[in-house]
C-alpha positions in Angstrom: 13.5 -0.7 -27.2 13.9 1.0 -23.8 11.3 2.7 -21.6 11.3 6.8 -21.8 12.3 8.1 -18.5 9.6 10.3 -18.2 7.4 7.2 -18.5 9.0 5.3 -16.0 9.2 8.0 -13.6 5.4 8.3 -14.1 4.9 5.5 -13.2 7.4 5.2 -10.0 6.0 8.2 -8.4 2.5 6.6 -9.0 3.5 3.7 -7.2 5.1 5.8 -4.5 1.9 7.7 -4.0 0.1 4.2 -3.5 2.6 3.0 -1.6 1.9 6.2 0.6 -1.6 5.9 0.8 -1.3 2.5 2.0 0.7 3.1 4.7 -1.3 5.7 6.2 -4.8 3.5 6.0 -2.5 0.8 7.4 -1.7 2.7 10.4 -4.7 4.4 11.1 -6.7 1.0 10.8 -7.6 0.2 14.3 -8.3 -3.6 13.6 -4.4 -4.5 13.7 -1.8 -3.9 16.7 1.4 -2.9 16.3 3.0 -6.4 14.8 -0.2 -6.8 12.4 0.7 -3.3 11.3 4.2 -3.9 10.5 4.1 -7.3 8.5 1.3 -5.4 6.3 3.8 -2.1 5.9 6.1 -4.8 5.2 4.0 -6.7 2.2 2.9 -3.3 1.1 6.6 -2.5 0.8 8.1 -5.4 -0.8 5.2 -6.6 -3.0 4.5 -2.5 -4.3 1.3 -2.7 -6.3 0.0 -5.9 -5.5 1.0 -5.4 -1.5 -1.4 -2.4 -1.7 -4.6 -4.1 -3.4 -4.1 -7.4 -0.9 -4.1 -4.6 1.8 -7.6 -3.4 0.5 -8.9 -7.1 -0.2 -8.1 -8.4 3.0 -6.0 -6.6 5.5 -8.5 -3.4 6.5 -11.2 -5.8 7.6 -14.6 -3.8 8.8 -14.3 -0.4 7.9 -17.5 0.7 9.6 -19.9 3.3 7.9 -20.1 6.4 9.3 
C-alpha cells in the first residue's frame, strides 16, 4: 500500500513551491534584520509546511496596505 510516485512528487514540488514563496516574503519583509531573517528561513526549512503558515501567522508582522 505504497504512495504513487507521481502523487508524491505532486506533492514535493508543491511543498517546494511554498517553500519558495516563503523565502522570498521572508527576505523582502523589512520588519526582520538579517538574524530574524535567517532563524525564520531556517523554521521554514526544517518545519516545510507548517514553517511556512507560522511564517504567515506570526513572523511578517505589519504588512502595511498600499
Amino acid at each position: 500500500m505504497g504512495m504513487d510516485p507521481i502523487t508524491v512528487s505532486i506533492g514535493s514540488l508543491v511543498a517546494l513551491i511554498i517553500f519558495i514563496i516563503t523565502l522570498v516574503s521572508i527576505v523582502k519583509n523589512p520588519n526582520h534584520g538579517f538574524g530574524g531573517k535567517l532563524v525564520w528561513i531556517l523554521v521554514a526549512f526544517f518545519l516545510n509546511i507548517l514553517g511556512s503558515i507560522l511564517w504567515l501567522i506570526f513572523g511578517r508582522g505589519r504588512v502595511p496596505r498600499r
